[in-house]
N, C-alpha and C positions, 0 to 999 in steps of 0.2 A: 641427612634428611632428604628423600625422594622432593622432586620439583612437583607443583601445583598441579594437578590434571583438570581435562575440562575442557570450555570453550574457551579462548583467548580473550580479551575486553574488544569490545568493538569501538567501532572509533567515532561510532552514531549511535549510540543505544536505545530502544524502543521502550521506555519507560510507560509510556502514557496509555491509556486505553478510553476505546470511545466504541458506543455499543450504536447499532445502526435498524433500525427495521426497513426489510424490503418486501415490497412483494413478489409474487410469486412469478412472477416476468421478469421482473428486475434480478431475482435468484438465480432462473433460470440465462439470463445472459451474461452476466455474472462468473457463472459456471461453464457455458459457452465458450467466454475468454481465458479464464484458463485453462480450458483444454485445448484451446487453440495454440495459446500461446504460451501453453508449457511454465506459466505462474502462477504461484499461490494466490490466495484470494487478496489479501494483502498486500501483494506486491502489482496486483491490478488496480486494488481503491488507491494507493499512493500516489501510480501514475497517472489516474484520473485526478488526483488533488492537483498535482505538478501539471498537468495541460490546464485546464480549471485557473489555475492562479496564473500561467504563463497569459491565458486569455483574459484575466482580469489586469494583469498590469497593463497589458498593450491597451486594455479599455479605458485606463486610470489618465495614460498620459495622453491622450486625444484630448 
């Protein structure tokens, strides 16, 4: 029996889904960042979540 083909298991798997509206500025900078920065749209809101929450904790413990 041949082995498994595919993608491997990740080690963080993106189960969850969460649907957003923006507008049309927000779209567009958005889209801005990842052409800049050479990422998916995804992998730009994520690391808006991770600054976002880095800046709520340093908020928490004041």
């Amino acid at each position: 029996m041949s082995p498994r083909t595919g993608r491997p298991p990740s080690d963080n798997p993106k189960v969850l889904n969460t649907r957003i509206r923006l507008s049309e500025s927000d779209n567009e900078k958005l889209d801005y960042c990842c052409e800049v920065l050479g990422l998916t749209k995804a992998a730009v809101i994520r690391a808006g979540i991770e600054k976002m929450y880095d800046e709520a904790r340093k908020t928490a413990k004041k």
